[in-house]
C-alpha positions as CSV (number, residue, x, y, z in Angstrom):
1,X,110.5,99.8,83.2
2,X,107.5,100.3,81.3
3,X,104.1,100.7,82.6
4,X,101.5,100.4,80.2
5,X,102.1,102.7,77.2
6,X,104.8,104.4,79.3
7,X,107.8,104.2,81.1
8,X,108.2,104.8,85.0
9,X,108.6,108.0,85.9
10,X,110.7,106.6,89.2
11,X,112.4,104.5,86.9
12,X,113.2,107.7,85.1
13,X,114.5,109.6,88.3
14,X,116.4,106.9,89.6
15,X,118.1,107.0,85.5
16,X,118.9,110.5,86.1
17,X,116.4,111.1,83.0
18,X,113.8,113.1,85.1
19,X,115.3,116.0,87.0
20,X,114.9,115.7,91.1
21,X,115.4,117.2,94.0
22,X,118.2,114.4,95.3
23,X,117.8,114.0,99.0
24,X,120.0,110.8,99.0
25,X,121.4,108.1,96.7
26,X,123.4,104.9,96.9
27,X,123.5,101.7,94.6
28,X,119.7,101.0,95.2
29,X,117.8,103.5,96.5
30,X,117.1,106.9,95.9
31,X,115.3,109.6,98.2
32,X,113.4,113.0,96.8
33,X,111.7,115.8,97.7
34,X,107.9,115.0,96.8
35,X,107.2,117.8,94.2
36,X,103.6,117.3,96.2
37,X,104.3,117.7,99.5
38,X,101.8,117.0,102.6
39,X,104.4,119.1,104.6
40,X,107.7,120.4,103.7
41,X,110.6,118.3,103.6
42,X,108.2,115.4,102.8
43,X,110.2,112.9,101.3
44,X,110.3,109.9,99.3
45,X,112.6,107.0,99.3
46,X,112.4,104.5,96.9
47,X,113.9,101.4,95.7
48,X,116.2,102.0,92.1
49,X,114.9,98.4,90.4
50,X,111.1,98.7,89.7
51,X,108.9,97.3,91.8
52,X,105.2,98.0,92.1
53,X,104.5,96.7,95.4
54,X,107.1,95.9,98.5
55,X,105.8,92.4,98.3
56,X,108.2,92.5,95.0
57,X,111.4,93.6,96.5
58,X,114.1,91.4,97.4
59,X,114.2,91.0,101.2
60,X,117.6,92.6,102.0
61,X,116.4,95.6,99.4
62,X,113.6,96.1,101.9
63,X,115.8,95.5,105.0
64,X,118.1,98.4,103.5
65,X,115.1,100.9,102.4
66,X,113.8,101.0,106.0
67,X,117.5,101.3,107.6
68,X,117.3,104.5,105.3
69,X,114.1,105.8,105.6
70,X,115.1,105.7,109.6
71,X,117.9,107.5,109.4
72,X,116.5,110.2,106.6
73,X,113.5,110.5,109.1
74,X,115.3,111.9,111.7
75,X,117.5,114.3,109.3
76,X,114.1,115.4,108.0
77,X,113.0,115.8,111.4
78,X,115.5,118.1,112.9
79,X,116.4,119.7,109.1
80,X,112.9,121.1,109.1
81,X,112.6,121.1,112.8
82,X,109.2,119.4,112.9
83,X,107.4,117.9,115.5
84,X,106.6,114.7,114.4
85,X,107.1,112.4,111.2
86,X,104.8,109.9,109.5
87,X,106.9,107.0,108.1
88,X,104.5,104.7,105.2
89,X,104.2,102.5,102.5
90,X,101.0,102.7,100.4
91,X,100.3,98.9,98.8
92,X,97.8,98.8,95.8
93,X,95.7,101.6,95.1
94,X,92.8,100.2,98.0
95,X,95.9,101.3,99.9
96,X,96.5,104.7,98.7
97,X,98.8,103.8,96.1
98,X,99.3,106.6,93.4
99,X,102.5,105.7,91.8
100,X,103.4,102.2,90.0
101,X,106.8,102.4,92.3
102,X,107.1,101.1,95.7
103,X,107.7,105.0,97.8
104,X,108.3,105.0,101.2
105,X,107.0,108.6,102.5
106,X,108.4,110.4,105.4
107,X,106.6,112.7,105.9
108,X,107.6,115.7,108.4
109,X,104.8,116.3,111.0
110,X,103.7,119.7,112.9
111,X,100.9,120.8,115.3
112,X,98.0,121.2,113.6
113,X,99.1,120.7,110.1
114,X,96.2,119.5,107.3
115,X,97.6,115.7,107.1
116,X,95.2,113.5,108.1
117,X,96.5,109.6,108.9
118,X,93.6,107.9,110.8
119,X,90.9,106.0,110.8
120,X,87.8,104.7,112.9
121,X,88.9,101.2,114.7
122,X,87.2,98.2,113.9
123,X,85.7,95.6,116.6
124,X,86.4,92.1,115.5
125,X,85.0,89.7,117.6
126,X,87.6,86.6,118.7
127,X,86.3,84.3,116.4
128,X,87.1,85.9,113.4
129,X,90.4,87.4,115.2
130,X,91.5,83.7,115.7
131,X,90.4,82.8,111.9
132,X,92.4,85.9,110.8
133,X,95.7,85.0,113.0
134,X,95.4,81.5,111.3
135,X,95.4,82.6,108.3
136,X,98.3,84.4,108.2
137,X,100.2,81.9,110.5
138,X,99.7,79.7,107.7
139,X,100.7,81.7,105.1
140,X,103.9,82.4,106.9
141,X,104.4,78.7,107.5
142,X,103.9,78.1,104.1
143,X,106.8,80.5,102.9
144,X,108.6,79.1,105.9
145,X,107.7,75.0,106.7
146,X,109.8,75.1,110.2
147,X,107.7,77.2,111.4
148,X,105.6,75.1,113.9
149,X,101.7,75.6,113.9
150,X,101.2,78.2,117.2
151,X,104.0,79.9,117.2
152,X,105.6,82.8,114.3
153,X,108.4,84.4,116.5
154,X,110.3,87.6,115.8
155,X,113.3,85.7,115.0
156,X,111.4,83.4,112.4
157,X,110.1,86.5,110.7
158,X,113.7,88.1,110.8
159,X,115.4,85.3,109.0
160,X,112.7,84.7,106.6
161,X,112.1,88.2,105.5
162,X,116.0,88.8,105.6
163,X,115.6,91.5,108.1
164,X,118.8,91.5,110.4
């Protein structure tokens, strides 16, 4: 896939054309060792078909990338032996997006390492709560017209997003 005057370098990987550290592989996805690390045995998993945002990938794709990324978590977890791990998705560069891929990061966690992952909560007052759960009711509504106007159930979300 080509991404302005040059191709993907996940694209690449998943090609075989870049060398990698192969964690795991199957027909679409492919997990690495991050050549950058935040701790070691940080990981990323990543869809084979570009896609620059998750918004992008077909539903059961995206179903399938976070079956895996659970299940490499917890080998990460006790193949390192960390304390912890950090699971993420980084949309759009606002986000923290660094790659023009869609990388899911698990990211092995210990006491007192040097990654920071938080942030100072925001109070919203219930006024622009309520405006912000309408908005996004309707949006879902609109991807999904059975949906009726209060309610956006786990099941709904399940069968529309392909998730099982």
């Amino acid at each position: 896939q080509l991404v302005g005057k040059q191709q993907c370098p996940f694209c690449l990987m998943a090609e075989g054309k870049i060398p990698v550290k192969k964690v795991y592989e199957d027909d679409s996805v492919l997990a690495i060792l991050d050549i950058h690390p935040a701790n070691k045995g940080h990981t990323l998993l990543f869809p084979k078909d570009h896609a620059e945002v998750l918004g992008n990938v077909a539903p059961e794709v995206v179903a399938h990338l976070f079956r895996t990324a659970n299940k490499l978590a917890g080998a990460v977890y006790e193949g390192v032996q960390a304390q912890g791990t950090n699971i993420f998705v980084a949309n759009g560069s606002a986000a923290g997006q660094t790659a023009p891929h869609v990388l899911v990061h698990i990211i092995p966690r210990f006491e007192n390492d040097k990654v920071v992952m938080n942030w100072d909560g925001q109070k919203i007052d219930d006024p622009e709560m309520d405006r912000i759960l309408e908005q996004v009711r309707k949006k879902i509504r609109m991807e999904n017209p059975a949906v009726k106007k209060e309610t956006v159930t786990e099941e709904m979300v399940h069968e529309e997003y392909g998730v099982p």
